[in-house]
N, CA, C and O atoms as CSV, one atom per row, in Angstrom:
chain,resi,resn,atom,element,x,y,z
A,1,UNK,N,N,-47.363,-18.762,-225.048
A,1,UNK,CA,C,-48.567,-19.161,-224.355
A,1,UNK,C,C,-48.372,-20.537,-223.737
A,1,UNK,O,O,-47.808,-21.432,-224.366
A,2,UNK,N,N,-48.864,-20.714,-222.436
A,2,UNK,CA,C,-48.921,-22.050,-221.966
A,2,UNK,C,C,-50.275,-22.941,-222.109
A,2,UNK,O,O,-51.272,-22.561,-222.723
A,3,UNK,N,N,-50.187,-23.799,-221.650
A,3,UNK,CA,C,-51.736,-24.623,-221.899
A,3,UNK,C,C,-53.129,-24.241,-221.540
A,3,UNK,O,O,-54.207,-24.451,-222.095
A,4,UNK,N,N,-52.780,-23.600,-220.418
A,4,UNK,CA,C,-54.170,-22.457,-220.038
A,4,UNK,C,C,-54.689,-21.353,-220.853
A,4,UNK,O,O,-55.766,-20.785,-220.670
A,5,UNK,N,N,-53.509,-21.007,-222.109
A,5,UNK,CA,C,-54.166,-19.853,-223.311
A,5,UNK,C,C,-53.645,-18.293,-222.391
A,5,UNK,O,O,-54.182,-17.192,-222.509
A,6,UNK,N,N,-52.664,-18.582,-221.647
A,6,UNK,CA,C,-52.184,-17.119,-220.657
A,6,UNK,C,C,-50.875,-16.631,-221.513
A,6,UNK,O,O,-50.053,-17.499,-221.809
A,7,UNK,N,N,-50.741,-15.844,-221.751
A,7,UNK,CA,C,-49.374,-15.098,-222.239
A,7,UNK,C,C,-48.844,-15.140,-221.597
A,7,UNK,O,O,-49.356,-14.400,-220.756
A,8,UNK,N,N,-47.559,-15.709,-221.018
A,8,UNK,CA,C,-46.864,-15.548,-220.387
A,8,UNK,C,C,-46.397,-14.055,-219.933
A,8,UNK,O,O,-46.714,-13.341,-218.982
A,9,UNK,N,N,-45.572,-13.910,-220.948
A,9,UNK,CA,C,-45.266,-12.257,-220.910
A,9,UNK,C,C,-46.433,-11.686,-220.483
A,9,UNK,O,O,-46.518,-11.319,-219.311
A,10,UNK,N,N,-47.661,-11.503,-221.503
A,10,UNK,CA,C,-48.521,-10.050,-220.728
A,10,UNK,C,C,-48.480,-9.982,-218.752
A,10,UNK,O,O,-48.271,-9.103,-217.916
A,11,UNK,N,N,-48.827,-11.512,-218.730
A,11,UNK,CA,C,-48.801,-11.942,-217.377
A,11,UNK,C,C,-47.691,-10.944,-216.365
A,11,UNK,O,O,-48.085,-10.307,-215.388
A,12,UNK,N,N,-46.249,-10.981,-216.848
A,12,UNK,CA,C,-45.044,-10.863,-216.043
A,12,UNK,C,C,-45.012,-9.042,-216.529
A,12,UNK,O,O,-44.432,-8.172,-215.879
A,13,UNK,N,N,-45.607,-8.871,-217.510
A,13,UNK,CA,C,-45.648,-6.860,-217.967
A,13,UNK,C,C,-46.584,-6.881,-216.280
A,13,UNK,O,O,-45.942,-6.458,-215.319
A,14,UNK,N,N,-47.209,-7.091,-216.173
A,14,UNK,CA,C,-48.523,-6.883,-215.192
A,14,UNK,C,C,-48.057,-7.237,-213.887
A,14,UNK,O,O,-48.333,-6.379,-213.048
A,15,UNK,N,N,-47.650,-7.889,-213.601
A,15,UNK,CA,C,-47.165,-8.055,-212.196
A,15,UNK,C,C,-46.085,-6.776,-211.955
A,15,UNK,O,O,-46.121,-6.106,-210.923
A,16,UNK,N,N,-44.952,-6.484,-213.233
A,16,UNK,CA,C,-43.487,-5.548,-213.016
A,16,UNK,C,C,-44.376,-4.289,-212.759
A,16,UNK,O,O,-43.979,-3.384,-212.025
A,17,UNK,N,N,-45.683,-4.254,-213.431
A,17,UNK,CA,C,-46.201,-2.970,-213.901
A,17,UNK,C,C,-46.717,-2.444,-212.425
A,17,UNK,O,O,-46.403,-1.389,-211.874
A,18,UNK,N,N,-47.746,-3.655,-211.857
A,18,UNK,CA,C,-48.180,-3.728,-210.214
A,18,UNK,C,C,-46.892,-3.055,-209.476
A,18,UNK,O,O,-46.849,-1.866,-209.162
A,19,UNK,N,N,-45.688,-4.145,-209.214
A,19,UNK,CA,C,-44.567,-3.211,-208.595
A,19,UNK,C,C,-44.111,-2.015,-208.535
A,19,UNK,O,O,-43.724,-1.516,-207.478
A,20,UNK,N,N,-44.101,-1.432,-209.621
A,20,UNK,CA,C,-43.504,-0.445,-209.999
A,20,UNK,C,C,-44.619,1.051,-209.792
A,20,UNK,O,O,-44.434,2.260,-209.935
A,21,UNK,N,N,-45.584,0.360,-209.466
A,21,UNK,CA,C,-46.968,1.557,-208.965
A,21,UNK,C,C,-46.641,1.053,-207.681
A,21,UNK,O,O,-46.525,2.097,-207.039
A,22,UNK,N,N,-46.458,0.292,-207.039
A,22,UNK,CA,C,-46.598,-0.012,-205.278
A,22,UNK,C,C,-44.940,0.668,-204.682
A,22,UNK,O,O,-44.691,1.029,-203.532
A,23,UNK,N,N,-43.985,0.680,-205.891
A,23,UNK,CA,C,-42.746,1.546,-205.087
A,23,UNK,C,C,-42.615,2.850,-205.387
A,23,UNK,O,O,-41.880,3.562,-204.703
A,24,UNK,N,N,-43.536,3.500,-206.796
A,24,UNK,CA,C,-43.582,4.773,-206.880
A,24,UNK,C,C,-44.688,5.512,-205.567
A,24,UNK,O,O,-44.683,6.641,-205.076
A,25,UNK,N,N,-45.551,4.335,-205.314
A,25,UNK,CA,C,-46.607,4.914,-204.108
A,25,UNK,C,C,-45.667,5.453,-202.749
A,25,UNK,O,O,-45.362,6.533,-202.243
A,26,UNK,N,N,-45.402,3.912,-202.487
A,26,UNK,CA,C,-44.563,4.177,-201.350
A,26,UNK,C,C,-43.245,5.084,-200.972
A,26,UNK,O,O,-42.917,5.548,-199.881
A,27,UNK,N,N,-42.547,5.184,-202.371
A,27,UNK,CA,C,-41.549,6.521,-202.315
A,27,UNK,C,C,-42.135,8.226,-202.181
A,27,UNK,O,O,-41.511,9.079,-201.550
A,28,UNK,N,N,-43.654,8.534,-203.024
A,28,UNK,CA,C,-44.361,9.259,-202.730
A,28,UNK,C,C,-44.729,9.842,-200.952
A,28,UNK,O,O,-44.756,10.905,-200.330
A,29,UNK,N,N,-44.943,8.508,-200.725
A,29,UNK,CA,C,-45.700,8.630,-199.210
A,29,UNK,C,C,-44.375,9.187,-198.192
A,29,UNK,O,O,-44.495,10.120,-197.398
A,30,UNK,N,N,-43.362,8.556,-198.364
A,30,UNK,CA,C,-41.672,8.662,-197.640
A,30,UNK,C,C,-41.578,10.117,-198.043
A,30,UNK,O,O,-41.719,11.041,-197.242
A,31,UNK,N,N,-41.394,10.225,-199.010
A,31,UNK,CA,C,-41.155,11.915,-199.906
A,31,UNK,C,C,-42.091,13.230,-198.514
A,31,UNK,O,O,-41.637,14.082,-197.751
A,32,UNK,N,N,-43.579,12.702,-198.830
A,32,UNK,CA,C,-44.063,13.298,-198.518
A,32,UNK,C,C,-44.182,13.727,-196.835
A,32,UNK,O,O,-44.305,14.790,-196.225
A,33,UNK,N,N,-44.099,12.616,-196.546
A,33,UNK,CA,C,-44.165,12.747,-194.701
A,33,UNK,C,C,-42.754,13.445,-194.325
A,33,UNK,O,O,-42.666,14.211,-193.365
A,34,UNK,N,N,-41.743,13.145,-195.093
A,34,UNK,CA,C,-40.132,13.956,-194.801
A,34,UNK,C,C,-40.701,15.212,-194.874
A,34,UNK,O,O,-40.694,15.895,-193.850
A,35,UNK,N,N,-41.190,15.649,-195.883
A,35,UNK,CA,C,-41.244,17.239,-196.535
A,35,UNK,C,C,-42.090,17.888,-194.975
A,35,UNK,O,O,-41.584,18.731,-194.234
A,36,UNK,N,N,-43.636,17.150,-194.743
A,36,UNK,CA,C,-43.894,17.604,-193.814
A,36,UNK,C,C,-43.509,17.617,-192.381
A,36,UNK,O,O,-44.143,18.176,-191.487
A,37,UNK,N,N,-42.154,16.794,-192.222
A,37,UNK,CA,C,-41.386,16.647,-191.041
A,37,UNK,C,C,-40.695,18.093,-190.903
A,37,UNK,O,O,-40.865,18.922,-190.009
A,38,UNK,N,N,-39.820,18.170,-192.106
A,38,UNK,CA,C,-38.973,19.609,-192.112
A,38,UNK,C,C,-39.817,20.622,-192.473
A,38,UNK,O,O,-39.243,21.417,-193.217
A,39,UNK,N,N,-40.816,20.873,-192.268
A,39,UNK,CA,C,-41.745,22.319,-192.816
A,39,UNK,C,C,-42.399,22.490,-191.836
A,39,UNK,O,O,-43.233,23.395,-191.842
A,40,UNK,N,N,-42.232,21.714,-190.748
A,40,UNK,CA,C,-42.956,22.463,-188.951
A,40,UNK,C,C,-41.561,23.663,-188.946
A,40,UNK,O,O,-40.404,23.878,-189.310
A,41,UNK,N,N,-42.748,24.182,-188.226
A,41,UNK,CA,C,-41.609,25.403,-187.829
A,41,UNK,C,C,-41.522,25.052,-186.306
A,41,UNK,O,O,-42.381,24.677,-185.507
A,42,UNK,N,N,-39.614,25.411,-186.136
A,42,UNK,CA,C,-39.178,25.174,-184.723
A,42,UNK,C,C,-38.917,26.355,-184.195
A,42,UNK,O,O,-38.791,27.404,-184.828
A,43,UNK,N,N,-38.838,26.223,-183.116
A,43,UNK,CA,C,-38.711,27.538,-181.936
A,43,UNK,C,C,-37.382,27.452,-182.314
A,43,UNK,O,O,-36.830,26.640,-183.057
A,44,UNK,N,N,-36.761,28.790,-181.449
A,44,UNK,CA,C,-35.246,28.932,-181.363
A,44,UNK,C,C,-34.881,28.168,-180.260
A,44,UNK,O,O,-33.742,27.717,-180.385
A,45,UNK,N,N,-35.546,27.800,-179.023
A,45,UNK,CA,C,-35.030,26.916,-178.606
A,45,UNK,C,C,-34.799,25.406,-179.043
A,45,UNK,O,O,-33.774,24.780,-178.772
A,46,UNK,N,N,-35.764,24.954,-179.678
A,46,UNK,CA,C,-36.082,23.492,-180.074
A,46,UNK,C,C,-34.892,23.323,-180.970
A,46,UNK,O,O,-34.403,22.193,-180.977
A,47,UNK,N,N,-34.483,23.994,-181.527
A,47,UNK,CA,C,-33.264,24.361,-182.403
A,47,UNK,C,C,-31.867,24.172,-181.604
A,47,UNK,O,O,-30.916,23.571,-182.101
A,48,UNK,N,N,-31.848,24.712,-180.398
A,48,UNK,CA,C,-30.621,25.072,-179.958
A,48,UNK,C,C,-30.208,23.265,-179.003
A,48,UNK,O,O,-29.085,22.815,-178.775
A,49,UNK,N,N,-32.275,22.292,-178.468
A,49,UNK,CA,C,-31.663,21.348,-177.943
A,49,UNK,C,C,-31.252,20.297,-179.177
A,49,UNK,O,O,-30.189,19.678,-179.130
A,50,UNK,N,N,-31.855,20.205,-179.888
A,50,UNK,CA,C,-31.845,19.632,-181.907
A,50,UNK,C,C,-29.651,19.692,-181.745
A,50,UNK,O,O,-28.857,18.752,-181.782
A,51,UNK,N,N,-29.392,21.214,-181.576
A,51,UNK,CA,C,-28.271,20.992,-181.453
A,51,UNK,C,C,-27.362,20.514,-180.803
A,51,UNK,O,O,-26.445,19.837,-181.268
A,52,UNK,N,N,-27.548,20.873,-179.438
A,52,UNK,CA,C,-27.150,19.699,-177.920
A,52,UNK,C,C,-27.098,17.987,-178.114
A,52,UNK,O,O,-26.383,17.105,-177.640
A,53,UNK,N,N,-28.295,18.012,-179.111
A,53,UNK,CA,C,-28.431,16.689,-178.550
A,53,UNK,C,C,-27.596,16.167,-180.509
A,53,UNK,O,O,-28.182,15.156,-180.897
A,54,UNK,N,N,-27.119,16.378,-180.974
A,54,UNK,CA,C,-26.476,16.039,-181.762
A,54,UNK,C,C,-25.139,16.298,-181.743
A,54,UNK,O,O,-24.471,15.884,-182.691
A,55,UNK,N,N,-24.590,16.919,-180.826
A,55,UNK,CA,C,-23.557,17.312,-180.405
A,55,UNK,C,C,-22.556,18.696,-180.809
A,55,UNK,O,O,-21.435,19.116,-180.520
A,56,UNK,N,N,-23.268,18.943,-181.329
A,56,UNK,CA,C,-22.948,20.215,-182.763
A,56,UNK,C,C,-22.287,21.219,-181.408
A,56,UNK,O,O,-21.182,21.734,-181.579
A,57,UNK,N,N,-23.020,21.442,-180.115
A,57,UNK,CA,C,-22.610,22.190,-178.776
A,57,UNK,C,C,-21.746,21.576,-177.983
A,57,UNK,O,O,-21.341,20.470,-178.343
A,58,UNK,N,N,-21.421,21.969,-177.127
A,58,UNK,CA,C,-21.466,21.882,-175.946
A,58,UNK,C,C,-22.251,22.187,-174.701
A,58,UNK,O,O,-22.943,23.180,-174.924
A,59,UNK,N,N,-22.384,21.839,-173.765
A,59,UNK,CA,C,-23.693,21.924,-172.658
A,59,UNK,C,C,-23.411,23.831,-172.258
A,59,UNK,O,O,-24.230,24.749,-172.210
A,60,UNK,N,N,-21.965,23.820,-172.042
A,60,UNK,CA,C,-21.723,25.101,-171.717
A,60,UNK,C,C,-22.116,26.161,-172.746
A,60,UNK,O,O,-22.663,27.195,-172.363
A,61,UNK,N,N,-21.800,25.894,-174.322
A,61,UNK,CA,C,-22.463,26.835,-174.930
A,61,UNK,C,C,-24.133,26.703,-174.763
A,61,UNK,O,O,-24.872,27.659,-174.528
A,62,UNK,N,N,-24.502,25.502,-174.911
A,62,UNK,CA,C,-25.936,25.427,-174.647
A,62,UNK,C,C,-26.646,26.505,-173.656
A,62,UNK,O,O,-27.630,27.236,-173.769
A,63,UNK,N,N,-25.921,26.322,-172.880
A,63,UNK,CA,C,-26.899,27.327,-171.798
A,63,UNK,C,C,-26.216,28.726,-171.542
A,63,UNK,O,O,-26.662,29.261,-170.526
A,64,UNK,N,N,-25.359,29.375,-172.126
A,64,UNK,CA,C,-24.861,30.461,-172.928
A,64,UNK,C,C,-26.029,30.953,-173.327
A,64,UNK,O,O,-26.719,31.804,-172.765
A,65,UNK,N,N,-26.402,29.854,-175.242
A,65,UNK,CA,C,-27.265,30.653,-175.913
A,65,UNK,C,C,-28.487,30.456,-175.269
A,65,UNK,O,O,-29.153,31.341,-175.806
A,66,UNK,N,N,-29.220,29.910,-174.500
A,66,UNK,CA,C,-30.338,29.830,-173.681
A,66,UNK,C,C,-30.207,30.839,-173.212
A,66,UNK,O,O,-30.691,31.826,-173.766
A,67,UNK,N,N,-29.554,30.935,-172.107
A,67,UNK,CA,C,-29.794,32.095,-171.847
A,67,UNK,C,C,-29.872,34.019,-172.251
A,67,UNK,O,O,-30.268,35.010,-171.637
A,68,UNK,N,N,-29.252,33.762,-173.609
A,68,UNK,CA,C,-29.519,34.940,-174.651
A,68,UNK,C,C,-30.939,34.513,-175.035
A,68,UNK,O,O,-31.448,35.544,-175.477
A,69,UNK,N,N,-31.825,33.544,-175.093
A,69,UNK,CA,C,-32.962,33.312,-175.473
A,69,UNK,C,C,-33.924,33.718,-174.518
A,69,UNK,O,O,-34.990,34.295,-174.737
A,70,UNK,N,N,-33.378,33.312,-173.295
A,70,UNK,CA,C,-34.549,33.612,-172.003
A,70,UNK,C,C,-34.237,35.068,-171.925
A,70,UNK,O,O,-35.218,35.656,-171.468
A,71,UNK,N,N,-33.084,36.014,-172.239
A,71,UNK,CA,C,-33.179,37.292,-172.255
A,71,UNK,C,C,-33.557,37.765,-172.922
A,71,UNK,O,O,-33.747,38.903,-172.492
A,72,UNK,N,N,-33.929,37.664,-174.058
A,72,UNK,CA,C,-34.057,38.199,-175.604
A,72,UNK,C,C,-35.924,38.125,-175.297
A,72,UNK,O,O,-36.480,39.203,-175.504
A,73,UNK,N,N,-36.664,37.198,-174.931
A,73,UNK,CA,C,-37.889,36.768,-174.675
A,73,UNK,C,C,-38.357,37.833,-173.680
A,73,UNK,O,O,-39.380,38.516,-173.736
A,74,UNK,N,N,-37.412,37.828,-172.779
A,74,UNK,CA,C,-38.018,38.475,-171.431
A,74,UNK,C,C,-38.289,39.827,-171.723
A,74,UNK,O,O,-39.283,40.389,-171.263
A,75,UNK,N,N,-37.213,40.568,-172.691
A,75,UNK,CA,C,-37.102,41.941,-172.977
A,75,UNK,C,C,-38.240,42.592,-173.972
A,75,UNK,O,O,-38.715,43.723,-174.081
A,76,UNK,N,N,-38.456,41.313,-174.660
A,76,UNK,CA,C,-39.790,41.567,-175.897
A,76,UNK,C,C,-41.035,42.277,-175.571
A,76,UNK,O,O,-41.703,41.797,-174.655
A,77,UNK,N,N,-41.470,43.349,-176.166
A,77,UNK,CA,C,-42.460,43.680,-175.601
A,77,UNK,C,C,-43.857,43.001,-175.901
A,77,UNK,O,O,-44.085,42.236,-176.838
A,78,UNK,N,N,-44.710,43.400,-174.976
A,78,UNK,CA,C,-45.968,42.454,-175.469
A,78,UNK,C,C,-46.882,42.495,-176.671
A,78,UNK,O,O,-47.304,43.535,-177.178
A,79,UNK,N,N,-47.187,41.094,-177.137
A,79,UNK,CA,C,-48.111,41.849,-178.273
A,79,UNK,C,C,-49.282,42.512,-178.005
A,79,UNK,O,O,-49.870,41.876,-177.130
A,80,UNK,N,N,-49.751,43.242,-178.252
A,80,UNK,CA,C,-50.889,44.099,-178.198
A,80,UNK,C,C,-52.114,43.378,-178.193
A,80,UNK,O,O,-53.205,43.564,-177.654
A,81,UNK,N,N,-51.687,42.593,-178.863
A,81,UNK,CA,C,-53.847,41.728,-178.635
A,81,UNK,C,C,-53.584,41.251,-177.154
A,81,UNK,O,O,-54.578,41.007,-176.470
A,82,UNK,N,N,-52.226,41.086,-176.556
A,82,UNK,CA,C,-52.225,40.316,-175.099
A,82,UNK,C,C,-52.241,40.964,-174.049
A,82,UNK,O,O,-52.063,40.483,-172.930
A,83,UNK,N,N,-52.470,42.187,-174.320
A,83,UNK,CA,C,-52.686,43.200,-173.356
A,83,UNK,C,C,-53.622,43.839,-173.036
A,83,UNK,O,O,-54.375,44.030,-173.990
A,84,UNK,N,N,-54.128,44.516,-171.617
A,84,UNK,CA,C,-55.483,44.979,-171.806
A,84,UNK,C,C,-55.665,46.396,-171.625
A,84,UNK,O,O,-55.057,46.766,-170.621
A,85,UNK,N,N,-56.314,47.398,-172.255
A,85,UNK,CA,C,-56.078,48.796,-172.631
A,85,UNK,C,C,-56.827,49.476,-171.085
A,85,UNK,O,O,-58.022,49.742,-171.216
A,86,UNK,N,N,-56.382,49.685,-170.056
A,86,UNK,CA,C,-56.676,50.164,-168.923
A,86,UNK,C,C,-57.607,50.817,-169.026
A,86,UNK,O,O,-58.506,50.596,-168.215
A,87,UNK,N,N,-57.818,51.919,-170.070
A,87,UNK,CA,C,-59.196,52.395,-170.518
A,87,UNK,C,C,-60.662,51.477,-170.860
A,87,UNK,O,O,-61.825,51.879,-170.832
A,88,UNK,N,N,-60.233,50.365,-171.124
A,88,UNK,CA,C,-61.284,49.291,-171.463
A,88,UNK,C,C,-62.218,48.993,-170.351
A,88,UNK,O,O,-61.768,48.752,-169.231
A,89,UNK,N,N,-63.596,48.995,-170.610
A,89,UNK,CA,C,-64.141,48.887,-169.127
A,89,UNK,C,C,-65.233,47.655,-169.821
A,89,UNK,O,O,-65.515,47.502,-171.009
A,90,UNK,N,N,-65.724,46.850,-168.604
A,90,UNK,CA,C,-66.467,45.386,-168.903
A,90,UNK,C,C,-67.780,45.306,-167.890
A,90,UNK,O,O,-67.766,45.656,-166.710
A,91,UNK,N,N,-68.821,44.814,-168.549
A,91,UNK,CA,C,-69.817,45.019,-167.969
A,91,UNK,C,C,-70.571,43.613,-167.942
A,91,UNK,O,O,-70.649,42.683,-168.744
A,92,UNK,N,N,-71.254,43.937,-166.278
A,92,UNK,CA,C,-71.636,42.533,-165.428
A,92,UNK,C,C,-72.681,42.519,-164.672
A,92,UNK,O,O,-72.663,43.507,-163.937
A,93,UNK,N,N,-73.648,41.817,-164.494
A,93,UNK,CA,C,-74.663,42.025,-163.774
A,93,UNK,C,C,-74.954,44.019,-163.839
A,93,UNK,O,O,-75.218,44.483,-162.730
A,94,UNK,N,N,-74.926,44.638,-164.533
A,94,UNK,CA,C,-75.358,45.843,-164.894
A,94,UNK,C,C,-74.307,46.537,-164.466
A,94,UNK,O,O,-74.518,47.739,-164.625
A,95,UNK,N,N,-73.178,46.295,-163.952
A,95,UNK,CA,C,-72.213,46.975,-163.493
A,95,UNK,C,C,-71.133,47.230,-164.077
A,95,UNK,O,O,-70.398,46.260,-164.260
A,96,UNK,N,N,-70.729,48.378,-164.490
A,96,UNK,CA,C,-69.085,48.656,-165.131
A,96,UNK,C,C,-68.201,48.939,-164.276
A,96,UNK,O,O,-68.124,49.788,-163.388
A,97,UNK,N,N,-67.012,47.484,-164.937
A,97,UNK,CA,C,-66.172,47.391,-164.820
A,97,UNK,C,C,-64.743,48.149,-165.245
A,97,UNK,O,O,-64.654,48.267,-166.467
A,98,UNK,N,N,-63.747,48.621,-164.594
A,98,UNK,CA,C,-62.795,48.996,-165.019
A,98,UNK,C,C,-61.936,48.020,-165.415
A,98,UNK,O,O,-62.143,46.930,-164.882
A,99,UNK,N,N,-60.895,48.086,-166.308
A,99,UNK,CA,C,-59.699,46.756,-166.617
A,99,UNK,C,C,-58.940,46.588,-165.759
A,99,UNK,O,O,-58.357,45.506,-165.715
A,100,UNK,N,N,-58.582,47.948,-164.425
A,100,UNK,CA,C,-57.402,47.729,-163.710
A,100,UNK,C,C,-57.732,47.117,-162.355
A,100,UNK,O,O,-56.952,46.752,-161.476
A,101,UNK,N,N,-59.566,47.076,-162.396
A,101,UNK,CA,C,-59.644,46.491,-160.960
A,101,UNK,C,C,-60.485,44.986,-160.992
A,101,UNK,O,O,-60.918,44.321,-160.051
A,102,UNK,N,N,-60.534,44.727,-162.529
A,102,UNK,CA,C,-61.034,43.221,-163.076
A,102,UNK,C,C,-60.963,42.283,-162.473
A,102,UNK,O,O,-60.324,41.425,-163.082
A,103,UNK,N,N,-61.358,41.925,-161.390
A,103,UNK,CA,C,-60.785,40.223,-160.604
A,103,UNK,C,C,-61.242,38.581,-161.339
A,103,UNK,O,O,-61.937,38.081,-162.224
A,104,UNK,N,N,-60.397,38.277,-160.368
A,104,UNK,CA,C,-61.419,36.677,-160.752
A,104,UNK,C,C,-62.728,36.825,-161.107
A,104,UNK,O,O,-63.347,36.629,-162.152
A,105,UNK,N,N,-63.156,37.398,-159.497
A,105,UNK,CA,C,-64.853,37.255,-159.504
A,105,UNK,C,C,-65.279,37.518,-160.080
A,105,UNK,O,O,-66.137,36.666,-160.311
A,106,UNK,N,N,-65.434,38.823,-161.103
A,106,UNK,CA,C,-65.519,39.665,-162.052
A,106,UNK,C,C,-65.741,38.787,-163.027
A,106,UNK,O,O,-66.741,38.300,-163.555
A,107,UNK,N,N,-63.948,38.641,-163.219
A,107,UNK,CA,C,-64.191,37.481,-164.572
A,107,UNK,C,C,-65.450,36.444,-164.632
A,107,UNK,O,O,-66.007,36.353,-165.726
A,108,UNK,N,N,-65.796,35.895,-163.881
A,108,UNK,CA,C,-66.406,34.469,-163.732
A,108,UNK,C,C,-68.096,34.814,-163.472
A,108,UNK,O,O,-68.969,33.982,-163.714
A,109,UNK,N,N,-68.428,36.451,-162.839
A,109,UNK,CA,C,-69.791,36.809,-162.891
A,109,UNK,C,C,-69.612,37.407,-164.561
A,109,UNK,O,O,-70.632,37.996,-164.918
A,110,UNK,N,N,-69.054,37.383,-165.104
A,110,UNK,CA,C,-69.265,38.452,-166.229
A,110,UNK,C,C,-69.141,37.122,-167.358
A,110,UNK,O,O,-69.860,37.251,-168.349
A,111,UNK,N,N,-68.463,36.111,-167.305
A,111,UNK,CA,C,-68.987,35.384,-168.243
A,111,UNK,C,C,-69.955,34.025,-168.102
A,111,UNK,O,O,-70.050,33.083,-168.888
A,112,UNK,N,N,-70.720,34.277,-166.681
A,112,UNK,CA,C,-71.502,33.499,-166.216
A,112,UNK,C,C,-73.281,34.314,-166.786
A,112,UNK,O,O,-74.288,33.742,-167.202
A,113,UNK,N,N,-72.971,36.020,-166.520
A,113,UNK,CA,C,-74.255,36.643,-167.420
A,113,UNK,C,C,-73.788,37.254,-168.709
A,113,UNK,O,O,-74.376,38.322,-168.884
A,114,UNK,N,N,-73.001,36.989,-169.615
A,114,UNK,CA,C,-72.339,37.554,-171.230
A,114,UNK,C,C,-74.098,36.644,-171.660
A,114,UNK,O,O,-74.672,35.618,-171.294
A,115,UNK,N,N,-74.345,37.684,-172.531
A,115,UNK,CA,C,-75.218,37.124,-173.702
A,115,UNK,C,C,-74.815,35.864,-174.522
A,115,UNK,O,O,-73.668,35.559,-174.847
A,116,UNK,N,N,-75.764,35.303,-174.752
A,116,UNK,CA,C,-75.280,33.869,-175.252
A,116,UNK,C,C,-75.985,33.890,-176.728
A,116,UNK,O,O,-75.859,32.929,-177.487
């Protein structure tokens, strides 16, 4: 004890003790923002420039496998919610619509009177 009646020691337990919560925090926080860095999910392209640009390629393979990507994409068929069933018909100012002759205008009178 010094003249003030302070324990020295408890004093210096308490400060190591402070530290040692402020670098387990901060290793937590590092930990954690990494984990959610690598747990986005990347495209196959974002992948292939990730590789370009680290050098792992070459430019020539680069645009090789690109272009197996822009083919592979192009060939995919569509998903089904993104498509519209030609049979589907839409109705506008009292009028039915077919899907195959749907225009702009269409579009824009039909969600200018859609029930709200």
């Amino acid at each position: 004890m010094d003249a003030s009646g302070v324990n020295v020691g408890f004093l210096t337990f308490q400060i190591l003790n402070f530290v040692l919560v402020a670098v387990l925090f901060a290793a937590s926080v590092v930990i954690g923002l990494r984990l959610l860095r690598h747990t986005r999910r990347q495209s196959p392209l974002d992948i292939l420039r990730e590789r370009l640009a680290r050098g792992e390629i070459q430019e020539t393979e680069y645009l090789r496998l690109r272009a197996l990507l822009d083919e592979e994409t192009s060939n995919r068929p569509p998903h089904p919610d993104d498509t519209v069933d030609s049979t589907q018909t839409f109705t506008a100012d009292g009028d039915t619509l077919d899907a195959d002759t749907f225009d702009g205008d269409d579009f824009r009178r039909f969600r200018r009177n859609r029930p709200k």
